[in-house]
C-alpha positions as CSV (number, residue, x, y, z in Angstrom):
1,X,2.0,17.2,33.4
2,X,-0.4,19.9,31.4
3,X,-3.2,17.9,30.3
4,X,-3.7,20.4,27.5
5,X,0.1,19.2,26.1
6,X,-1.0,17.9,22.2
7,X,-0.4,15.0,20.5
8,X,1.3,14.0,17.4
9,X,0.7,11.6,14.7
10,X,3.4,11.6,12.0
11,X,3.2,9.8,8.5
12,X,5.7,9.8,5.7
13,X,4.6,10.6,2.1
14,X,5.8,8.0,-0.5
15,X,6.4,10.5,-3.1
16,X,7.3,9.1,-6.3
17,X,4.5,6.2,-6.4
18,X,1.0,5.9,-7.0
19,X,-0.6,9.5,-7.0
20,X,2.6,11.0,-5.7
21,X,1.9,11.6,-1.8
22,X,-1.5,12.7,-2.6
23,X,-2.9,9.5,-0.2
24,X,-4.2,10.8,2.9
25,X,-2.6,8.7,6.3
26,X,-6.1,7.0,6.7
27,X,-4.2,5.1,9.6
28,X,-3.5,8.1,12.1
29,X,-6.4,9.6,10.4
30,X,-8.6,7.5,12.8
31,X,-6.2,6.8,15.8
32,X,-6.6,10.9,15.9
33,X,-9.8,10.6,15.9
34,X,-10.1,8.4,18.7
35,X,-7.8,10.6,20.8
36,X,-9.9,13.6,19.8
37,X,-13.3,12.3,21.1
38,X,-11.1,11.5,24.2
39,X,-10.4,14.8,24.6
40,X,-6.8,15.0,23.6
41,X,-5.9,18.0,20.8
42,X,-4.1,16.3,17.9
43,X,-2.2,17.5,14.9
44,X,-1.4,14.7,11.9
45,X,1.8,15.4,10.2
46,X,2.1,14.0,6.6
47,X,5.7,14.6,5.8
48,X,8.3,13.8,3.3
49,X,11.9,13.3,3.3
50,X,14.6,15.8,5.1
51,X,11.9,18.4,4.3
52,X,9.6,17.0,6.5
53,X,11.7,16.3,9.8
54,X,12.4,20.0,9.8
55,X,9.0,20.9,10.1
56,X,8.5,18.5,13.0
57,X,11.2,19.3,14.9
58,X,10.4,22.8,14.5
59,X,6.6,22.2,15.7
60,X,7.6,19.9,18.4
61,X,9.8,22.9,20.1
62,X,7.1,25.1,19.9
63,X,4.7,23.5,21.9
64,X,6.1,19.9,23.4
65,X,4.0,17.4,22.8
66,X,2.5,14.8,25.1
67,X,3.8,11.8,22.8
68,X,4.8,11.7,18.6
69,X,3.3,8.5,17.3
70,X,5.0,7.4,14.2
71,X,2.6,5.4,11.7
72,X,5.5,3.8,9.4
73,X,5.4,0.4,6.8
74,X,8.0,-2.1,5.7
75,X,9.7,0.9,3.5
76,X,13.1,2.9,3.0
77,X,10.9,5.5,4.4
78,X,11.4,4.2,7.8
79,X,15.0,6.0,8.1
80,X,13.1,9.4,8.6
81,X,11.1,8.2,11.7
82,X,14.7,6.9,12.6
83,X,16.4,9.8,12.7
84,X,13.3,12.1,13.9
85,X,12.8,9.4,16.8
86,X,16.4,9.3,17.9
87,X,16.5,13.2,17.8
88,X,13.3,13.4,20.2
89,X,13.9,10.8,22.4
90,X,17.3,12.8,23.3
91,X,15.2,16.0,23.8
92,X,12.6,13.8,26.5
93,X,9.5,13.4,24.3
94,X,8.2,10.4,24.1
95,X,7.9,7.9,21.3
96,X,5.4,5.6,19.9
97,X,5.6,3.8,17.0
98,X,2.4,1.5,15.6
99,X,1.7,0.4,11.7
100,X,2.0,-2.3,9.6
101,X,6.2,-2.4,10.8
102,X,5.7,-2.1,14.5
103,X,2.9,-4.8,14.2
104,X,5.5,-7.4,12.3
105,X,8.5,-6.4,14.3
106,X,7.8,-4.7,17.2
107,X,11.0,-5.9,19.3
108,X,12.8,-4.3,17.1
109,X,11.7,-1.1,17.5
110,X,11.4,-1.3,21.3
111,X,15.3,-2.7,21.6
112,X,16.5,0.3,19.6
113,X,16.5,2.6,23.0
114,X,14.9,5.5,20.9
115,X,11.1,3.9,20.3
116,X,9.3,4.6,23.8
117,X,6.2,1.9,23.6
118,X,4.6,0.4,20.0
119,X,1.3,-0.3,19.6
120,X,0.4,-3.7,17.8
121,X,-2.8,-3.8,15.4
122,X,-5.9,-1.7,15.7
123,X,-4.0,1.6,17.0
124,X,-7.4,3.0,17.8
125,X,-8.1,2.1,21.8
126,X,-4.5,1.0,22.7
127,X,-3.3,5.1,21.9
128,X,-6.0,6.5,24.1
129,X,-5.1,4.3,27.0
130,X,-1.3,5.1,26.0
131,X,-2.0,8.5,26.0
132,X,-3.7,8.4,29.9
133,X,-0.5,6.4,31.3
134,X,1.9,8.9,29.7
135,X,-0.4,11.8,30.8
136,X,-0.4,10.2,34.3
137,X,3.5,9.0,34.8
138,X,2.4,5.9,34.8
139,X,3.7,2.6,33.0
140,X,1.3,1.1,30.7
141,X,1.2,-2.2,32.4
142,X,-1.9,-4.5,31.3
143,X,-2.8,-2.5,28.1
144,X,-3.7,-4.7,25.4
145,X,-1.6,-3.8,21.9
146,X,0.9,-2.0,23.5
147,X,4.8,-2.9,24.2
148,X,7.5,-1.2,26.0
149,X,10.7,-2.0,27.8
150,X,11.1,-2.7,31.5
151,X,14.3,-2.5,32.2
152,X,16.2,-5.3,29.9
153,X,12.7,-7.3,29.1
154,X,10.3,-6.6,26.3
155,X,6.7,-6.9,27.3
156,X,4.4,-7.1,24.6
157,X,0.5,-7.3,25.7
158,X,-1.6,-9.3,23.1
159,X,-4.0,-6.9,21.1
160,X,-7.5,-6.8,22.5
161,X,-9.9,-8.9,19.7
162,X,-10.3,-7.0,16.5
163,X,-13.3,-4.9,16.9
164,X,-16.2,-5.8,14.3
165,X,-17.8,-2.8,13.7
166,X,-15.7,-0.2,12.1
167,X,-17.8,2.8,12.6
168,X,-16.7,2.1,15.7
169,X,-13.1,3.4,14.2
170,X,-14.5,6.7,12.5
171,X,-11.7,8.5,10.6
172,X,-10.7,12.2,11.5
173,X,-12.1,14.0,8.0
174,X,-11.1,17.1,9.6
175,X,-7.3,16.6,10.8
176,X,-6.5,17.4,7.1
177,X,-6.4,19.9,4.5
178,X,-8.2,17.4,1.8
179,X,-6.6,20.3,-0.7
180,X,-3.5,18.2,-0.4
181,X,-5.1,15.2,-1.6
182,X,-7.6,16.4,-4.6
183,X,-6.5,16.4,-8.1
184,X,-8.0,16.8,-11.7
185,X,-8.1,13.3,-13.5
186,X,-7.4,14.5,-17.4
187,X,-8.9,11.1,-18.4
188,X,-11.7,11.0,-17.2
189,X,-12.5,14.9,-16.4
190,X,-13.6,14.3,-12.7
191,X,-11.9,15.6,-9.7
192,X,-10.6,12.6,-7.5
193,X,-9.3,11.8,-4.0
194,X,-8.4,9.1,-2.5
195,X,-11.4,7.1,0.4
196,X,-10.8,3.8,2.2
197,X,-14.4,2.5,3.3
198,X,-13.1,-1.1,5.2
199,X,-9.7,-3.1,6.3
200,X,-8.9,-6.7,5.7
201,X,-8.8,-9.3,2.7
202,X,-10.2,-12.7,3.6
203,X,-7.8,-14.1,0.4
204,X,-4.6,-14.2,2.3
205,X,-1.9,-14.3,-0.6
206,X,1.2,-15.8,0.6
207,X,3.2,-12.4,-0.6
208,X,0.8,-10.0,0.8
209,X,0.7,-8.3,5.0
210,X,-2.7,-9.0,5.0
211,X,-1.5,-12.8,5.6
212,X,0.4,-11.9,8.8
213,X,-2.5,-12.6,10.9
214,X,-6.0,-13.7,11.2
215,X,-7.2,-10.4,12.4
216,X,-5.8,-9.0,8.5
217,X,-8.2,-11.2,7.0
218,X,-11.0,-10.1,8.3
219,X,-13.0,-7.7,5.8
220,X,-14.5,-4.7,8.0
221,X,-16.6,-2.1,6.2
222,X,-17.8,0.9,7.1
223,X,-21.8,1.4,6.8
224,X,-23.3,2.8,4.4
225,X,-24.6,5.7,6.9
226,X,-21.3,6.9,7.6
227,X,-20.0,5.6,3.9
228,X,-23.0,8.8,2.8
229,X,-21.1,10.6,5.8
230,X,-17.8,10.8,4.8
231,X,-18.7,11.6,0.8
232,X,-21.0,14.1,1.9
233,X,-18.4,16.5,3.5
234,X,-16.6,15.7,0.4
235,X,-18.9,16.6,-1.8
236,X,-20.2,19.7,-0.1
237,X,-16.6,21.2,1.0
238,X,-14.1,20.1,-1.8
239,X,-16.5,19.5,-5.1
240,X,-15.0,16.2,-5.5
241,X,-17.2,13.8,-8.2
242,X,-14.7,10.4,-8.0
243,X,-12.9,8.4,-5.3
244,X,-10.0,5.8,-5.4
245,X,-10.6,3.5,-3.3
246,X,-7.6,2.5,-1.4
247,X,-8.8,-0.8,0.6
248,X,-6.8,-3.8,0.9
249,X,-9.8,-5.1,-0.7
250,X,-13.1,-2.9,-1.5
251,X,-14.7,-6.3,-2.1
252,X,-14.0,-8.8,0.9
253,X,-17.0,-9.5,1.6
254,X,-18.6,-9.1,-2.0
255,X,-22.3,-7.7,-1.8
256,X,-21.2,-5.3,1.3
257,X,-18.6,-4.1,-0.6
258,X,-21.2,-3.6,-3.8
259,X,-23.6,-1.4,-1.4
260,X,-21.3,0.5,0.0
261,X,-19.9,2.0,-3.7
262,X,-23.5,2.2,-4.5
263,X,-23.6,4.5,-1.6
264,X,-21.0,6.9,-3.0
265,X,-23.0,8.4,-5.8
266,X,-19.6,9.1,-7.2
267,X,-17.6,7.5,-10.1
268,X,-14.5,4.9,-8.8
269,X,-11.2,3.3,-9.4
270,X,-10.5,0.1,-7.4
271,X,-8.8,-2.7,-7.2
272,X,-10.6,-6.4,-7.1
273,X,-10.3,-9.9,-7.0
274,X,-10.8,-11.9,-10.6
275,X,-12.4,-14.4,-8.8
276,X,-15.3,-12.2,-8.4
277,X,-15.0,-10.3,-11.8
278,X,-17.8,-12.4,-13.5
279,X,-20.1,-11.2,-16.4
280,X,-22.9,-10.0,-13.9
281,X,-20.1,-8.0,-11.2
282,X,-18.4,-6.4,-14.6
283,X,-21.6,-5.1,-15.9
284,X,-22.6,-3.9,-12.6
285,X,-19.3,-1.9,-12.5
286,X,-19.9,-0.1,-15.4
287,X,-23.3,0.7,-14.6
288,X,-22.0,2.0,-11.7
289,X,-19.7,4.5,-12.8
290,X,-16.6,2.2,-12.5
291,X,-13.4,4.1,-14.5
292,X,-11.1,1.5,-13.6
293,X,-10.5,-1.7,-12.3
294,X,-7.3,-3.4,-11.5
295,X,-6.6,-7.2,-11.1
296,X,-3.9,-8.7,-8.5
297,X,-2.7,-11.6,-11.8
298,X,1.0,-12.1,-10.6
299,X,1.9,-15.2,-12.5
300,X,1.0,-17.0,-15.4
301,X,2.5,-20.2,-14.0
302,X,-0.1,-22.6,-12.3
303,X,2.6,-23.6,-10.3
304,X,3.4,-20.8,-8.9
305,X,-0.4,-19.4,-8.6
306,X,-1.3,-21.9,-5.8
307,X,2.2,-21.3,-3.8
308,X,0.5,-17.9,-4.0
309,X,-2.6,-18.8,-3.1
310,X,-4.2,-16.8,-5.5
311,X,-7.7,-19.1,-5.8
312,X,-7.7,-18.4,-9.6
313,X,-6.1,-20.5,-12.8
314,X,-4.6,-19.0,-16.1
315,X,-7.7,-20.1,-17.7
316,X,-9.7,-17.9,-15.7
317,X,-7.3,-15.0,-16.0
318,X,-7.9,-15.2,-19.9
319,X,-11.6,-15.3,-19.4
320,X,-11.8,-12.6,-16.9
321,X,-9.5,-10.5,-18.6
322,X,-11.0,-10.9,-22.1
323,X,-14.4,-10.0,-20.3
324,X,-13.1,-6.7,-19.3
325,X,-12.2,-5.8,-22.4
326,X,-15.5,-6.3,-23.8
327,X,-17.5,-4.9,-21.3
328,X,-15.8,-1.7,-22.1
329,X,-14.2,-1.5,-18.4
330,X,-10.7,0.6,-18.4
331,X,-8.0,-2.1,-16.5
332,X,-5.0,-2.7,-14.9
333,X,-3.2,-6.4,-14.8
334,X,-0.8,-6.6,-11.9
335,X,2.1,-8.8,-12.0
336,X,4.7,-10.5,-10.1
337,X,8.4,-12.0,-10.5
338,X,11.1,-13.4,-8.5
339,X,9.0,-15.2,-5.9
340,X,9.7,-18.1,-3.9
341,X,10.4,-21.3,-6.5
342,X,10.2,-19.0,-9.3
343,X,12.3,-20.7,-12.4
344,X,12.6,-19.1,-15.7
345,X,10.1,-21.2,-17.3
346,X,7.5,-19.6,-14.6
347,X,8.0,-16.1,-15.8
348,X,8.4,-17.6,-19.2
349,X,4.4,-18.1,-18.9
350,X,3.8,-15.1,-17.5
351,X,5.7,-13.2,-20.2
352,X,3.4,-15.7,-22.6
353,X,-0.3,-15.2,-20.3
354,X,0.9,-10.9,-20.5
355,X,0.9,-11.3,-24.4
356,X,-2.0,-13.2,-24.8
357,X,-4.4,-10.9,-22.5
358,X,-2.8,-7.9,-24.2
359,X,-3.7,-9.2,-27.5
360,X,-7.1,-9.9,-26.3
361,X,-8.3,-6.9,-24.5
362,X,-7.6,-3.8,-26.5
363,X,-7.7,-1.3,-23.5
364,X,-5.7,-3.1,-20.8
365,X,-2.7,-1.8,-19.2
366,X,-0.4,-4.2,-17.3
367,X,2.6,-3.6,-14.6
368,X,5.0,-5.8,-13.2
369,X,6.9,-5.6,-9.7
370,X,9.4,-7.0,-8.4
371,X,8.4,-9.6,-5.2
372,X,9.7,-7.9,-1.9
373,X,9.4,-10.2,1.4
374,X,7.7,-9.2,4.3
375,X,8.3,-10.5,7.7
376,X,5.3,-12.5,8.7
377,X,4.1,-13.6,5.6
378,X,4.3,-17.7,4.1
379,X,6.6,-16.0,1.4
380,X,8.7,-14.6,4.7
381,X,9.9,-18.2,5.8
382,X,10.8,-19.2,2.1
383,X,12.6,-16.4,1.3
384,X,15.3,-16.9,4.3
385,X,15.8,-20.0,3.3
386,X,17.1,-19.0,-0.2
387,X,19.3,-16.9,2.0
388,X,17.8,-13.6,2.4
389,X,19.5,-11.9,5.6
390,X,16.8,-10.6,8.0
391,X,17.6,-7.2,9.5
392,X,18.4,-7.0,13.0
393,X,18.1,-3.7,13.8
394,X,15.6,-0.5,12.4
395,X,18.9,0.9,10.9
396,X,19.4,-2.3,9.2
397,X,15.5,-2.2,8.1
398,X,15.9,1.0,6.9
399,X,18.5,-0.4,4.4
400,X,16.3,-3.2,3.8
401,X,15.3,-4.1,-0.3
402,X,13.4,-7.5,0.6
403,X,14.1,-8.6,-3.0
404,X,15.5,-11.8,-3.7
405,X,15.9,-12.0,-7.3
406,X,19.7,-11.8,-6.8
407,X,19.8,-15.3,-5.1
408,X,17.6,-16.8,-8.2
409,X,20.8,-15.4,-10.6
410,X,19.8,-12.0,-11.8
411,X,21.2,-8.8,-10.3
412,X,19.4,-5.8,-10.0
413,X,20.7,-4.2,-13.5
414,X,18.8,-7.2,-15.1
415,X,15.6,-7.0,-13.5
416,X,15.8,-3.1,-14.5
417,X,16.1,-4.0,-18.5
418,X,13.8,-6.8,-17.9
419,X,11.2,-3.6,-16.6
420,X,12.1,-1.2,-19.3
421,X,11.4,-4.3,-21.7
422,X,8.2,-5.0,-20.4
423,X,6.8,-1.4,-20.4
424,X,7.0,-0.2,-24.0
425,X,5.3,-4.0,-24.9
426,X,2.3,-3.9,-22.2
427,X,2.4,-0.4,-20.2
428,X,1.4,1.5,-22.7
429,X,-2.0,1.0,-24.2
430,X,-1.8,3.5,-26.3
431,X,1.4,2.4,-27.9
432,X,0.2,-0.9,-29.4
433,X,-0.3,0.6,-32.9
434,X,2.6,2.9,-32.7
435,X,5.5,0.7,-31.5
436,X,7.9,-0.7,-34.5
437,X,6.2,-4.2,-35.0
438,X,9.9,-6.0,-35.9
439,X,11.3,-4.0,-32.6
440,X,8.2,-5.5,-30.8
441,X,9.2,-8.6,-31.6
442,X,12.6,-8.4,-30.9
443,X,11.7,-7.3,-27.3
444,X,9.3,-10.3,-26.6
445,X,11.9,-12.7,-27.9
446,X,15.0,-10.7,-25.8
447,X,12.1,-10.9,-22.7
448,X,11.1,-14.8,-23.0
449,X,14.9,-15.7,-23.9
450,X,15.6,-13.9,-21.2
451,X,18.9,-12.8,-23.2
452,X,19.9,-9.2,-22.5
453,X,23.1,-9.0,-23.9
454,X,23.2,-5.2,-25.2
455,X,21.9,-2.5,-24.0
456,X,18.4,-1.9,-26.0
457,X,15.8,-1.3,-23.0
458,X,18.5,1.5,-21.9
459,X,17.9,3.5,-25.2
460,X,14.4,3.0,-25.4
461,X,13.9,4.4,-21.8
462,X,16.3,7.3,-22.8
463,X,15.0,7.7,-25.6
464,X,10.8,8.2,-24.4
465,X,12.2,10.8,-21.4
466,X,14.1,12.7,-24.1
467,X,10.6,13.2,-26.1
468,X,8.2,13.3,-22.9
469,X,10.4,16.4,-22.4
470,X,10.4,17.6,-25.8
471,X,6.8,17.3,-25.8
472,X,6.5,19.4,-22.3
473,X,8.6,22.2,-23.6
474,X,6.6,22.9,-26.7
């Protein structure tokens, strides 16, 4: 087998969300880097949609690759490295899929007859010794994260123990055009991207992947050398002057996390825990060039905050909240419904705790998302039991929701007036002294009645796309 034969790393885009694709694929980012110093050529593929297999395919009967790894998530996304997997498997290429999906179900994937080997956590040393078996015919017996089928059994080797020191895991700054990813904020008049500078959260929220396993909770930051690194050939080659940091938690490990955005020298938007948003963090944020920080809330019920295990109370969300708001810090409150044991009097406080904080912190923003279940997680096991159906096969995943709110009595065309209510009463900062104040109150008492007889959130929605696009014609 040519040893020069290249290696692929694929990725879908989530268009439509947060920054709309424009999130580089940190993951294959450093797995490509690992290969590269190993002296394998790779090429990352960031792809979307229908679009996106065509290029593949196209690049993969150019020049036939070694292996296509496939980085993919608990996501509808998941049906493109279906088909694209299938489709190569058929041609002789082989297969490997790793992420946070191949980590939770990795069975799956490997009893499918289309997914070669998966690679189980840290995808950074399992893929170079993947890559010598493959390069060498030989069967990767023995190598620690990796699975693959012999004959009609699964082995599975456990992953090797998580390494410590993530500059041990640099990322591949070069593999992409960074063009892709680099866009004017209006708001703030700084050109962003997106960074990640550490994996892990230590707080292990019974909703969250980051509760799958001990090795998730474990906060591992890159240092500050290679933090100066990385912005440096930002800086110097793209002009950019702000980062969004997209760590499961910038702050795990609280005065690491502080140094190491000290070390940017840019301006930042990141997320945080409110347990650590005190006076003295909050003022230190601003002083730092902080344009927005957003807040994992999720409930408003006490009850339900501790099946979450969310460490913090409803007084301290007030507090914390409040805080913000007088500090002068631009935020985002994120919240949750249709959990495990959620009743109506649950979101009832929410609904109540949303109001309150939005009264109280004149620059706030809030969202509200609907509780998907992850396999793995202590919201995984609770969730079957209410009667979710747990797919058996990656075509059945790929037509996976994860919600449950249907089996606590409210089908999906609820939940979507329940959204469109909640968005012109908290989304909206900007709105609060524009919306009707006798409509605002009909939509808080529709929301905490939890009465939606007519159609009302329908016509609002309708009505704010019909003068967004009045307002982009003229």
């Amino acid at each position: 087998m040519p040893v020069d034969m290249p290696i692929y790393l694929v990725a879908q885009r989530k268009k439509g969300v947060q920054f709309d694709g424009k999130i580089p694929p940190f993951g294959i980012m450093c797995v490509g880097k690992a290969l590269g110093d190993a002296g394998y050529s790779v090429k990352i593929f960031h792809l979307v949609g229908e679009e996106g297999e065509k290029i593949l395919e196209g690049a993969v009967r150019e020049e036939r690759p070694l292996f296509v790894g496939f980085s993919n998530c608990v996501s509808s996304t998941i049906r493109h490295d279906i088909r694209l997997s299938r489709r190569l498997h058929d041609q002789g290429v082989k297969v490997v899929w790793g992420g946070v999906f191949a980590t939770a179900a990795p069975d799956t994937a490997l009893y499918s007859g289309y997914v070669d080997y998966v690679v189980v956590g840290d995808g950074e040393r399992p893929a170079v010794s993947l890559a010598q078996a493959i390069e060498n015919r030989a069967e990767p017996a023995g190598i620690p994260g990796v699975g693959y089928r012999d004959g009609e059994e699964i082995v599975i080797q456990p992953p090797s123990p998580v390494e410590p020191n993530l500059d041990n895991y640099p990322m591949g700054m070069d593999l992409i055009d960074w063009e892709d990813y680099i866009f004017p904020d209006k708001s703030s008049e700084v050109i962003i991207t997106s960074l990640n500078l550490s994996r892990g959260c230590p707080f292990g929220c019974s909703f969250c992947t980051n509760s799958m396993n001990p090795d998730r909770r474990l906060w591992r930051g890159y240092s500050n050398d290679y933090v100066r690194e990385m912005v440096s050939f930002l800086k110097d080659k793209y002009k950019i002057s702000a980062v969004h940091l997209q760590d499961d938690n910038p702050f795990g490990k609280l005065k690491a996390g502080m140094e190491q955005i000290e070390n940017l020298g840019l301006k930042w938007i990141s997320a945080a825990h409110l347990q650590d948003a005190t006076p003295e963090f909050l003022d230190w944020a601003k002083d730092c060039g902080c344009l927005n920080l957003s807040f994992g809330i999720e409930s408003g019920s006490e009850r339900i905050l501790k099946k979450m295990n969310k460490r913090i109370d409803s007084e301290t969300i007030r507090e914390r909240m409040r805080l913000c708001g007088e500090t002068g810090l631009q935020s985002w409150g994120m919240w949750m419904a249709f959990v495990p044991g959620e009743t109506v009097e649950d979101r009832r406080l929410t609904f109540s705790l949303m109001d309150e904080i939005y009264e109280s912190n004149p620059i706030v923003q809030m969202h509200i998302s609907i509780y998907k279940a992850f396999p793995g997680t202590p919201f995984w096991e609770e969730s079957l039991k209410l009667g979710l159906k747990e797919p058996q096969t990656l075509e059945e995943w790929a037509d996976y929701k994860g919600t449950i709110n249907h089996l606590l009595g409210y089908n999906d065309r609820k939940i979507k007036r329940i959204w469109r209510n909640l968005r012109p009463l908290y989304y909206y900062e900007h709105q609060r002294n524009k919306l009707n104040p006798l409509l605002r109150s009909l939509l808080r008492r529709r929301l905490q009645g939890a009465r939606f007889r007519g159609p009302l959130e329908e016509g609002l929605h309708y009505a704010r796309v019909a003068r967004d696009a009045v307002k982009k014609i003229f």
